[in-house]
C-alpha positions as CSV (number, residue, x, y, z in Angstrom):
1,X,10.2,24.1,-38.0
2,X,7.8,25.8,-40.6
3,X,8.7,29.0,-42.1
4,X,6.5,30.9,-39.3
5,X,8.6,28.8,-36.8
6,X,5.9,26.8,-35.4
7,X,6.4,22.9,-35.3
8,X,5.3,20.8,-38.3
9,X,2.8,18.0,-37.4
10,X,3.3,15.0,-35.8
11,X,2.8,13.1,-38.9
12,X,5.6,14.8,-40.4
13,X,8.1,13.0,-38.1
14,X,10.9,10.5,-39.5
15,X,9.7,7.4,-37.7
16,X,12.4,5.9,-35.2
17,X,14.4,3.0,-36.2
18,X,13.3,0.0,-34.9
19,X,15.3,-0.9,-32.0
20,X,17.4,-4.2,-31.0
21,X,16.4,-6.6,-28.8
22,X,17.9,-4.8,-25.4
23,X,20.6,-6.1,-23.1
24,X,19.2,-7.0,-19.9
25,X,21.0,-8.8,-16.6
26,X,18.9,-9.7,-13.4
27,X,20.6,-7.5,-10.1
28,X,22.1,-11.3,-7.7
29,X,22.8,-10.0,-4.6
30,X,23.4,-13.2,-2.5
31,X,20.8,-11.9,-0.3
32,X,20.5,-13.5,3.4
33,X,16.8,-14.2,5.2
34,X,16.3,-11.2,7.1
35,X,16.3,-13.2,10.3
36,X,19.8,-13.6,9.3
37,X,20.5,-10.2,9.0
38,X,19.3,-9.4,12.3
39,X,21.9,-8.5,15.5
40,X,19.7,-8.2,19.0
41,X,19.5,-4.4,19.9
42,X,19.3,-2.9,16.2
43,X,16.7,-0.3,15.6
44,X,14.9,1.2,13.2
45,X,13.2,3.9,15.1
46,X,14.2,4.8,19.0
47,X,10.1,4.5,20.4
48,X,10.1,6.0,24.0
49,X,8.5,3.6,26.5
50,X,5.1,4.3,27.9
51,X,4.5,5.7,31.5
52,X,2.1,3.6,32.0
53,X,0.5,0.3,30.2
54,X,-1.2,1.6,27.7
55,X,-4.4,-0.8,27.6
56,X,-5.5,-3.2,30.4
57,X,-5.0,-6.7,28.9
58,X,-7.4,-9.7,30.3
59,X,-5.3,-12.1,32.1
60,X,-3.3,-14.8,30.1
61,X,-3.3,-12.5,27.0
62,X,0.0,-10.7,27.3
63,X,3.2,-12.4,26.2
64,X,5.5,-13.3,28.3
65,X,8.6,-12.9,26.0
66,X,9.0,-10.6,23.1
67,X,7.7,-11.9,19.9
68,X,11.0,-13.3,17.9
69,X,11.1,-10.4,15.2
70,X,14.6,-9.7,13.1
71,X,16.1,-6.7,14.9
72,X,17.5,-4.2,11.8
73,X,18.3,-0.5,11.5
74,X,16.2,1.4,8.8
75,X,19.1,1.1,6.3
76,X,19.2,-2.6,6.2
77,X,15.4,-2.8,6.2
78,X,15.6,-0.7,3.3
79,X,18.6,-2.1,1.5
80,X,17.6,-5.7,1.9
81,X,13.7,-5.4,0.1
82,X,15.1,-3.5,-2.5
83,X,17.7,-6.1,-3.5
84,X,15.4,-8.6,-3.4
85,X,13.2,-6.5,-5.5
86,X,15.9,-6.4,-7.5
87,X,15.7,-9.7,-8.3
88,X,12.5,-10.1,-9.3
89,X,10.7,-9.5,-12.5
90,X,7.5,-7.6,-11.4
91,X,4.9,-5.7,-13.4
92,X,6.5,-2.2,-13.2
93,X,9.7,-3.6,-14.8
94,X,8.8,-5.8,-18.0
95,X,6.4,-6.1,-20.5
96,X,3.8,-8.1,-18.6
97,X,1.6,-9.5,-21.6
98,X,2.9,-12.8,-20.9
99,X,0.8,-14.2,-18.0
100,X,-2.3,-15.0,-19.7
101,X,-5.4,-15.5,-18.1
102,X,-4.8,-12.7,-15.3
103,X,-5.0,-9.2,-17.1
104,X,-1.7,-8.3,-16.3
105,X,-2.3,-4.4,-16.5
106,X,-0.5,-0.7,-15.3
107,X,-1.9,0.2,-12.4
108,X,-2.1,3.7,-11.9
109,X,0.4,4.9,-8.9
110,X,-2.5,7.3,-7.8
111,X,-4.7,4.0,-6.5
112,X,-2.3,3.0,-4.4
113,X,-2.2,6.3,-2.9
114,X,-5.9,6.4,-2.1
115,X,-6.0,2.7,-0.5
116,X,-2.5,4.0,1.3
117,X,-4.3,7.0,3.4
118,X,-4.5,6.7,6.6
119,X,-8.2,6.7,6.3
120,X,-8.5,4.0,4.7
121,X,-5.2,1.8,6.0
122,X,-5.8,2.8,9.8
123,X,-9.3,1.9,9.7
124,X,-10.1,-0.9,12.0
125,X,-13.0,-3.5,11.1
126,X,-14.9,-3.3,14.0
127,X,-15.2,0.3,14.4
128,X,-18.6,1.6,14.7
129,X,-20.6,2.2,11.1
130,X,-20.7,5.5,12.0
131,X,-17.0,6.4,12.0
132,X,-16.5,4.7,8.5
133,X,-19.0,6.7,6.6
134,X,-16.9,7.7,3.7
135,X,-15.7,3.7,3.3
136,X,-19.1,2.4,3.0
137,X,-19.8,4.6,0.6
138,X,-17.4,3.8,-1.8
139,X,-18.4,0.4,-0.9
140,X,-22.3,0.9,-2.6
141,X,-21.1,3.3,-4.9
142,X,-18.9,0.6,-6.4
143,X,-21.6,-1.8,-6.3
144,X,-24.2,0.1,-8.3
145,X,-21.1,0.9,-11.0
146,X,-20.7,-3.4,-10.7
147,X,-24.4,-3.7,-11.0
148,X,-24.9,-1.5,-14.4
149,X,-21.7,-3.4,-15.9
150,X,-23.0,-7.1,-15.1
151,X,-26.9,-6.0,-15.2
152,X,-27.2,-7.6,-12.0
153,X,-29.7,-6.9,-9.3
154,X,-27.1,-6.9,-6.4
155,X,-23.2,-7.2,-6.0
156,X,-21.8,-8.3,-2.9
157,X,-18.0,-7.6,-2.4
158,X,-17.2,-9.3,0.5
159,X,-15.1,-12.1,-1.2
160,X,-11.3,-12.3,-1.0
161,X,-10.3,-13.2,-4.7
162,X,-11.5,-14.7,-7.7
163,X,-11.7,-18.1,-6.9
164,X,-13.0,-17.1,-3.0
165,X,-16.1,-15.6,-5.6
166,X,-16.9,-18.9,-7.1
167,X,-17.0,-20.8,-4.4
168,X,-19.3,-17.9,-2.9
169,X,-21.8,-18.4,-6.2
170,X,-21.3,-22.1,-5.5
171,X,-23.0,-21.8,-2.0
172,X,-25.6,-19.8,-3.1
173,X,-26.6,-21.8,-5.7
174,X,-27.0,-25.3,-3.4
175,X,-28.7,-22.6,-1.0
176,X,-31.2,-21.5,-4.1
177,X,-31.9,-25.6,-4.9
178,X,-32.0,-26.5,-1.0
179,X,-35.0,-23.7,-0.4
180,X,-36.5,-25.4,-3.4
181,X,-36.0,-28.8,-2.1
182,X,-34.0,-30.4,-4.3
183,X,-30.2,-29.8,-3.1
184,X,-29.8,-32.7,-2.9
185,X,-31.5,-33.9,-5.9
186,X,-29.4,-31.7,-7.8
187,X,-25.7,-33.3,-7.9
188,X,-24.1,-32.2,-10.8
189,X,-22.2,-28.9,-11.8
190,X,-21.2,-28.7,-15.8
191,X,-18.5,-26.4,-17.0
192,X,-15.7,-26.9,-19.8
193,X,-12.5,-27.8,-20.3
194,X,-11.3,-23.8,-21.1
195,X,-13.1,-22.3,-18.3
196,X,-10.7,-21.8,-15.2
197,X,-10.1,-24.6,-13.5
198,X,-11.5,-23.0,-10.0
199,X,-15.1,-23.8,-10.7
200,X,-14.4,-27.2,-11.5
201,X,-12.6,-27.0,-8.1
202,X,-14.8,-24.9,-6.2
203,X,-17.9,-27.5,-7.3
204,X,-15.7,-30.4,-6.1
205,X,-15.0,-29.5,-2.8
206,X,-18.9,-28.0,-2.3
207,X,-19.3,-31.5,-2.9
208,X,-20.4,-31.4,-6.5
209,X,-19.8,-34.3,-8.9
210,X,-17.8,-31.9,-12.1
211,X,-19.0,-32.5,-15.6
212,X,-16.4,-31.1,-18.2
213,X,-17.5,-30.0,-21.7
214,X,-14.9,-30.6,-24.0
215,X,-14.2,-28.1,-27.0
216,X,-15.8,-29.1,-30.5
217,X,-14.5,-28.8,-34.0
218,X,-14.5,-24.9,-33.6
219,X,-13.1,-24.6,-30.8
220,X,-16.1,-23.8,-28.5
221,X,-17.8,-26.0,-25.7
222,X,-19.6,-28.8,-27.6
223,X,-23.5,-27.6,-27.5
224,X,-24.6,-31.5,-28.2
225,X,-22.6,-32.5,-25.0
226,X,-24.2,-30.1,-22.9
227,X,-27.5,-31.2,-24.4
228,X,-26.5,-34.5,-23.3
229,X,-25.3,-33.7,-20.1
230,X,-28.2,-31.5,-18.6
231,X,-31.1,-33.0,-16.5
232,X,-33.0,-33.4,-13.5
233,X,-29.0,-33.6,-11.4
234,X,-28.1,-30.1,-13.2
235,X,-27.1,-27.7,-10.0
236,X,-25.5,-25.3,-12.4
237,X,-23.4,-24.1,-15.4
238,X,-20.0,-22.5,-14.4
239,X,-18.5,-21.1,-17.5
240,X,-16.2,-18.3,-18.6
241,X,-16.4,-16.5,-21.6
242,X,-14.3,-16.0,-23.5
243,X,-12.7,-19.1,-22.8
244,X,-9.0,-19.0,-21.8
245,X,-8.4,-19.4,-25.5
246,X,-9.5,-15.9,-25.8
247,X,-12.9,-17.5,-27.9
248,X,-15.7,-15.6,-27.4
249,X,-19.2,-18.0,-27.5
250,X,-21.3,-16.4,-29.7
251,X,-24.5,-19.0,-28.8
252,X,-24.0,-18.7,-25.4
253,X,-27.2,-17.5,-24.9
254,X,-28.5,-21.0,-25.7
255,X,-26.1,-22.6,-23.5
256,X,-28.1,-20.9,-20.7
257,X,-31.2,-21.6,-22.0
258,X,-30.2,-25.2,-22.1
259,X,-29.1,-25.4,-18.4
260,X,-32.6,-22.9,-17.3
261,X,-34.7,-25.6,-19.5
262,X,-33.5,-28.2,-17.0
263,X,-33.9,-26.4,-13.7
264,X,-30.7,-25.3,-12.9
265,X,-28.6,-22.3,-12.8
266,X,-26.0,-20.3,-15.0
267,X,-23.0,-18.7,-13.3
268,X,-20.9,-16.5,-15.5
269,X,-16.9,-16.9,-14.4
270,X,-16.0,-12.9,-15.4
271,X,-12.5,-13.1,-14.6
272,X,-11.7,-13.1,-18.8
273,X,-13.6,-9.8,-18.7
274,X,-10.9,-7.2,-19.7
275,X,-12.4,-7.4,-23.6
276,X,-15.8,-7.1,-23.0
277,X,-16.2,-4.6,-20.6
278,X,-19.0,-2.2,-21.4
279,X,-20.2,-4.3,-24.7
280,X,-22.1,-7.6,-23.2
281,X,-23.2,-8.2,-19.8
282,X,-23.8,-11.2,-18.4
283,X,-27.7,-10.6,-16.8
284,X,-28.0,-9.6,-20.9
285,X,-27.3,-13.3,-21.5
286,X,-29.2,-14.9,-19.2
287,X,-27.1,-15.3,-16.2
288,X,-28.0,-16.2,-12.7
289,X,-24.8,-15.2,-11.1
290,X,-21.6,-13.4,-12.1
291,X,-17.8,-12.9,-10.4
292,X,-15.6,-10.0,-11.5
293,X,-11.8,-9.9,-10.1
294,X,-11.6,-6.2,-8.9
295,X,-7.7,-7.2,-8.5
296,X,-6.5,-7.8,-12.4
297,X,-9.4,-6.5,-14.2
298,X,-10.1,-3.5,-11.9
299,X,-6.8,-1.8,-11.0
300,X,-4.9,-4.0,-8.7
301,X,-2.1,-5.6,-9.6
302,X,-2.1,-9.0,-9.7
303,X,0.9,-9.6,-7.3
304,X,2.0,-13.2,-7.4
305,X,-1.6,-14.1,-6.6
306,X,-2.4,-11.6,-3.7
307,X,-3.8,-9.4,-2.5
308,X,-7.2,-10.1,-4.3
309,X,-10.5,-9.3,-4.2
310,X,-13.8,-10.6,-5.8
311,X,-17.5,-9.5,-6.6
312,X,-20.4,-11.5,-6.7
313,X,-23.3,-10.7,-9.0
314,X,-26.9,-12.0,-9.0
315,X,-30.3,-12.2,-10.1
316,X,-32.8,-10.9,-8.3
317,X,-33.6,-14.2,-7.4
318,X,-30.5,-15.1,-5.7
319,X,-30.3,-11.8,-3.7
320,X,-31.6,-13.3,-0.4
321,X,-28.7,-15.5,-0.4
322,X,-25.9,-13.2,-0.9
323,X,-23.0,-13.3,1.7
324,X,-22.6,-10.6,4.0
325,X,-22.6,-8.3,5.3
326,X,-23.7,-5.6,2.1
327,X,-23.9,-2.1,2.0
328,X,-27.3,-0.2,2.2
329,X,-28.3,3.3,1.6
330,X,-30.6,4.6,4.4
331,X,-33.5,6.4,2.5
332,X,-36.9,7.7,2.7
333,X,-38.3,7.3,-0.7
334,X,-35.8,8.7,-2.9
335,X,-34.2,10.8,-0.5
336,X,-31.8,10.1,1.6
337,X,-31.4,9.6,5.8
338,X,-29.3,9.6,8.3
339,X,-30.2,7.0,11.0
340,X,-28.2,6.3,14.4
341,X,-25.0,5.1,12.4
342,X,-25.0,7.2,9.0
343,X,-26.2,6.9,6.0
344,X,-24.6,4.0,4.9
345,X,-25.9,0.5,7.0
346,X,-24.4,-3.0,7.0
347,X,-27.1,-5.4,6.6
348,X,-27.0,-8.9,6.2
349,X,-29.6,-10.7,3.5
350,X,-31.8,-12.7,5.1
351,X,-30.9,-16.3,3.7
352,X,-27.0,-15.3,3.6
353,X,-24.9,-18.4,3.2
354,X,-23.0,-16.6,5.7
355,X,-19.5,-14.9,5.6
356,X,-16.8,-16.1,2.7
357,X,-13.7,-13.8,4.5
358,X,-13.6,-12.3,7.8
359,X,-15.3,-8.6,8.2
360,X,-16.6,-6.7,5.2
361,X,-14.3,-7.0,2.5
362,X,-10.7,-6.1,0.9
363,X,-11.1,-2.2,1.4
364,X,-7.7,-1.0,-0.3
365,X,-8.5,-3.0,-3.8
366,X,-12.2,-2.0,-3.3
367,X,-10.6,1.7,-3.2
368,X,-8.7,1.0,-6.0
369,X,-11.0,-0.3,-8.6
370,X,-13.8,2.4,-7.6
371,X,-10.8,4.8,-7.8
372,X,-10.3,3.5,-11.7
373,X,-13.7,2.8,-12.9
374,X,-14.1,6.9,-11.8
375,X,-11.0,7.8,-13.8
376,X,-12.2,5.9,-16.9
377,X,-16.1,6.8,-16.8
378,X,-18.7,4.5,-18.8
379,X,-16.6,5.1,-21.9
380,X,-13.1,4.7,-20.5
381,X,-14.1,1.4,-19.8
382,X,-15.3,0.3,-23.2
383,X,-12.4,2.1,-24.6
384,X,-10.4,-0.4,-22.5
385,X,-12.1,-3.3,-23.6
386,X,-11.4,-2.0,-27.0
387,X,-8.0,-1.4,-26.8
388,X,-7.5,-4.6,-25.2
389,X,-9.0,-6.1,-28.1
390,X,-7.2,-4.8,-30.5
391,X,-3.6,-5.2,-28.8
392,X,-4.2,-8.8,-28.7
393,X,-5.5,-9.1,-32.4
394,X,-2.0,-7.4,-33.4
395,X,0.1,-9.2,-30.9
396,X,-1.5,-12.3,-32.6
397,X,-0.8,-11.0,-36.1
398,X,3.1,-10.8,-35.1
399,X,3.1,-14.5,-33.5
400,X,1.5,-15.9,-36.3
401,X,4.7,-14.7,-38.3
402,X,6.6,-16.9,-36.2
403,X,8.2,-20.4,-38.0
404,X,6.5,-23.4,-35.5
405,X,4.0,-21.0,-33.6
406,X,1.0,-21.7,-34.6
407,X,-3.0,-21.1,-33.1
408,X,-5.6,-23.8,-32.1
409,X,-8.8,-22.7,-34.1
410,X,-6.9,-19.8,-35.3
411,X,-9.7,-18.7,-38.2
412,X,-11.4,-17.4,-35.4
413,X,-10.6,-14.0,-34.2
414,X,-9.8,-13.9,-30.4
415,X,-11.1,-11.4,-27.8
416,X,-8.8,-10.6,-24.7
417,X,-6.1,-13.5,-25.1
418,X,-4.9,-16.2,-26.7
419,X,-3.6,-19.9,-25.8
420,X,-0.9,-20.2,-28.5
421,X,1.1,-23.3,-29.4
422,X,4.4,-24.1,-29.8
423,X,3.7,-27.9,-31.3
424,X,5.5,-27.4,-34.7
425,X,8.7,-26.0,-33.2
426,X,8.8,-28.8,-30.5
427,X,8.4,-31.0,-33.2
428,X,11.6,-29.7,-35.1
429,X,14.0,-29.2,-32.3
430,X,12.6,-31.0,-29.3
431,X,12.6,-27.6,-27.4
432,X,9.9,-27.4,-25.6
433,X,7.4,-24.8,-24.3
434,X,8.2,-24.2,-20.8
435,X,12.1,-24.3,-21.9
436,X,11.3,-21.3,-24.5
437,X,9.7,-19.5,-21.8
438,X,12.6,-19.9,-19.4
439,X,15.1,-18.6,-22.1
440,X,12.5,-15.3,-22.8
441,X,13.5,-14.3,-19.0
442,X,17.1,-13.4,-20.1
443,X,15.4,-10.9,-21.8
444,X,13.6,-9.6,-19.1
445,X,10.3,-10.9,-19.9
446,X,8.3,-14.0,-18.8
447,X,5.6,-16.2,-20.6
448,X,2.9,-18.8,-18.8
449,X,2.1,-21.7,-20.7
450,X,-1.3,-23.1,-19.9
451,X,-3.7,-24.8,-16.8
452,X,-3.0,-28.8,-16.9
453,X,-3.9,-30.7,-18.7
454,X,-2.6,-29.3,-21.5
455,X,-5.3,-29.8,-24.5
456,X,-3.4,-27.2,-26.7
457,X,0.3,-29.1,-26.7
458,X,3.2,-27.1,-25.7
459,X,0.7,-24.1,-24.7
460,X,1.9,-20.4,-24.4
461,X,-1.1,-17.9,-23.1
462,X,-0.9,-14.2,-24.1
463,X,-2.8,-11.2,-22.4
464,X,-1.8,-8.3,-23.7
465,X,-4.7,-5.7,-22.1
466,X,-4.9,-2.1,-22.7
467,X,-2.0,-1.4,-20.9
468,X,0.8,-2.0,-23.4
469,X,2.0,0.1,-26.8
470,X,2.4,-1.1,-30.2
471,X,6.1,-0.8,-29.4
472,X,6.0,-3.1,-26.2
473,X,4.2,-5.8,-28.4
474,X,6.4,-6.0,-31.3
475,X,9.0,-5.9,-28.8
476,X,7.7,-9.2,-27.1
477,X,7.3,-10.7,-30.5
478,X,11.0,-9.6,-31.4
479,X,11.9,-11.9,-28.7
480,X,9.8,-15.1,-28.8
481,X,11.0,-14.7,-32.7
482,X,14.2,-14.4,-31.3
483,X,14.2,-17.5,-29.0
484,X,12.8,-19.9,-31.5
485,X,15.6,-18.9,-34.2
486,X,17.9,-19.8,-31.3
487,X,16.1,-23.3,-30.7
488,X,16.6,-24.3,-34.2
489,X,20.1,-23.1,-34.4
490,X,21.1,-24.8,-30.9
491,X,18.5,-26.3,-29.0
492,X,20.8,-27.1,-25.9
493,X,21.7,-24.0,-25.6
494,X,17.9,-22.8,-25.4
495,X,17.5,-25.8,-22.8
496,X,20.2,-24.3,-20.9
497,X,18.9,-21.0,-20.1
498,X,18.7,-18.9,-18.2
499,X,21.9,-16.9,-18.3
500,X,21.4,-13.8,-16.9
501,X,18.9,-14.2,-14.3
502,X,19.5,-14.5,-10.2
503,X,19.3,-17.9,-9.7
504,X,20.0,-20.6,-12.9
505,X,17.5,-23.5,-12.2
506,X,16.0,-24.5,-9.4
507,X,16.4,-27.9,-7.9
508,X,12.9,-29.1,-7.6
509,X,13.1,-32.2,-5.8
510,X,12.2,-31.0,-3.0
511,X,8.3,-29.8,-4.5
512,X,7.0,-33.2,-4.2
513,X,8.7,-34.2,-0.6
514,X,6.8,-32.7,2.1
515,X,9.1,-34.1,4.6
516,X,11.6,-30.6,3.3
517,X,8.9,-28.2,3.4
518,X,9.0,-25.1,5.4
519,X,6.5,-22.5,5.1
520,X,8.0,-20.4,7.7
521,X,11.2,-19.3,9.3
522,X,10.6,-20.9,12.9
523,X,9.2,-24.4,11.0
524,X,12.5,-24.3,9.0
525,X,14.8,-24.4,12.4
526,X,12.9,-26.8,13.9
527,X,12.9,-29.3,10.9
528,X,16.4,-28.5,10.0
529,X,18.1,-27.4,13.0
530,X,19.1,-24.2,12.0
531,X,21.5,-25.7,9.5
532,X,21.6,-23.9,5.7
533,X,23.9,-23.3,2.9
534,X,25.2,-20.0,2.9
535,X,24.3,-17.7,0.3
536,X,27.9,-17.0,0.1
537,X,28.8,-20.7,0.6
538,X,29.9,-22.3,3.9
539,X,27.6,-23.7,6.3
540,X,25.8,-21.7,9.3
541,X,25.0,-22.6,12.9
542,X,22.0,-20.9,14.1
């Protein structure tokens, strides 16, 4: 206190030690399937039957026996997903900068809340537009935010995820070349090794022969190859920038110039967009079409791949081709109307390629990232871009420091990420990438390594985002430091790991044999016979 009694500054402060790595052990609760758990008769809630049926089904539609659901009280229910949440590493429970590539971010509890209402979870698709007023609106409201961000002319969210987006782009750009009578002239779709690998596969199974641009001496997409590579065939350029590297392309400008020069069209994968939010936009460079992830970049967590939820961008050009259905304002002039359904319309443009998803879109994440984008305001979001920027600029400072870490390019400064390597180390002690990564989860934290193939060797991809304090970071770096001590001090025991997770490895013979595959509960007792090892050992008889 100061001699009024009034706190010194901040600044004043002694700074806190720096801590030790922390103990961590993953919950193993021997968990069973809950079709296991289930005894016939147990109930969560008593639900009084009706008096009478309570809809008139058509003939041939009603079951004739119960649907085969586990039977569990609420306790069970409730004690079984939180054991198994137990043991799982999830975003809420570790520093989540390791899973590069997907802007692993907080999401703010209060989203979750919004998309959770009942009206917005008990809405129903094919209610009438005029009961889902409120809905559509955030629907065009978040479009005209998308719209000033990219510097598109329209935004259509009707896709289902990221790579649901591409493949949306993809058909509108054969639509675009087929109206101009040369889809099938134009064969060829060019992107580069970096970008993510959906656009290579989204063009290849539109039916697109894939050109790859490999990286040059700086790192970036060879200019000369795509000089080479462009021509009468060119449908389009799919790229993403920055590259998963984290490299931003500061001629990329040219690049779309190039494609333009030979007739074809320049989609800008936006998934890598975390960095440049608010700073460059991709109508600014040229670009024909854009995606944005609304999960990942926008709010919603990325949850082991789903749920997702993409956006579509395009030129003005392109807008007759959209998928639909999109939102429209009902106006007169530049005021607004209310016709028979509302205010807010469902239209569909009128050389759609037609619907990527079922209905109109993925409402909660759509909540959820107009929920966030309002939070932040125009300069939130720049301030996230520049935070994010910055976090992965010090997180690379701290690997850097590491003996046998080492960065591809690495005179360049990165954007968003980085694809780090691990080369030197492997080199030393024959530990490799993957078994560093394994050995991190005893610490409660988990690294991705890279797409296949792996151009970088023994690839490690860092995302740190805005989310994270200078405290998390040089915590994560405390512990890849940490690991790669251990692998020169005793490599088998890095191999080895894990040793305090649920499981210890996985066999994973049974990836590559579809003849053991079962993707559901019922498929598993008819290929198996209801035969499994017990979680607690023994052998059960279903």
């Amino acid at each position: 206190m100061s001699a009024h009694g009034a706190p010194e500054p901040f600044a004043t402060l002694p700074v806190a030690p720096k801590p030790a790595l922390r103990r961590f052990h993953q919950a193993r609760w021997d968990e069973e399937v809950v079709f296991e758990l289930s005894r016939p008769g147990r109930r969560g809630v008593g639900v009084p039957a009706p008096d009478a049926p309570l809809v008139e089904l058509p003939e041939g539609v009603a079951r004739r026996t119960p649907p085969a659901l586990p039977e569990l009280s609420q306790n069970q229910v409730v004690r079984h997903y939180l054991r198994l949440s137990q043991e799982t590493l999830g975003a809420d429970l570790n520093i989540d900068v390791g899973q590069g590539t997907c802007t692993m971010k907080y999401s703010p509890k209060v989203n979750d809340a919004f998309a959770r209402d009942p009206r917005v979870a008990d809405l129903h698709p094919l209610q009438p537009e005029s009961t889902v007023q409120g809905v559509l609106e955030i629907y065009w409201r978040l479009e005209q935010i998308l719209k000033e961000i990219s510097g598109m002319a329209r935004v259509s969210l009707q896709p289902g995820a990221g790579s649901s987006a591409i493949y949306a782009n993809i058909a509108m750009i054969r639509a675009h070349h087929a109206s101009r009578g040369e889809g099938e002239q134009r064969d060829q779709v060019i992107t580069t090794m970096f970008s993510h690998p959906s656009n290579a596969a989204c063009a290849k199974v539109a039916g697109y022969e894939v050109v790859t641009l490999m990286p040059d001496a700086e790192g970036l997409p060879d200019i000369e190859a795509l000089r080479a590579a462009v021509g009468p065939r060119t449908a389009a350029l799919m790229i993403t920038n920055p590259e998963d590297t984290g490299i931003f392309n500061p001629r990329i400008r040219e690049f779309v110039d190039l494609v333009h020069a030979a007739g074809g069209l320049a989609c800008y994968d936006q998934a890598n967009a975390n960095g440049i939010l608010g700073i460059t936009r991709a109508r600014d460079a040229g670009f024909d079409l854009c995606h944005f992830n609304l999960h990942k970049t926008f709010s919603t967590p990325h949850a082991c791949g789903g749920p997702a939820a993409g956006a579509c961008g395009v030129s003005e050009a392109l807008v007759p081709f959209l998928p639909g259905p999109v939102v429209d304002r009902v106006t007169d002039g530049d005021h607004e109307t209310v016709s028979g359904g509302g205010t807010y319309t469902l239209t569909v443009p009128e050389r759609s390629v037609g619907k990527i998803r079922p209905f109109l879109g993925v409402t909660p994440n759509v909540v959820r990232a107009y929920a966030w984008v309002m939070a932040l305001g125009a300069e939130g979001l720049r301030e996230v871009a520049e935070t994010a920027v910055l976090n992965n600029n010090y997180l690379m400072s701290k690997v850097l420091r590491i003996p046998g870490a080492s960065v591809p390019w690495a005179r360049r400064r990165r954007v968003e990420q980085v694809r780090y390597s691990w080369a030197e180390l492997t080199e030393e002690t024959g530990v490799h990438s993957e078994e560093i990564g394994v050995r991190a989860a005893d610490f409660g934290v988990h690294y991705w390594t890279s797409h296949h193939p792996y151009v970088v060797p023994e690839p490690f991809t860092l995302e740190p985002t805005e989310s994270y304090s200078r405290e998390d970071l040089d915590e994560y770096a405390a512990i890849l430091a940490h690991v790669a001590g251990e692998a020169r001090e005793d490599a088998d025991f890095v191999r080895n790991a894990p040793y305090r997770q649920t499981v210890h490895r996985i066999d994973a013979s049974s990836l590559d044999d579809p003849a053991q595959w079962s993707p559901s509960w019922r498929a598993y007792l008819r290929k198996h016979g209801g035969r499994r090892e017990g979680a607690r050992g023994g052998t059960r008889q279903e």
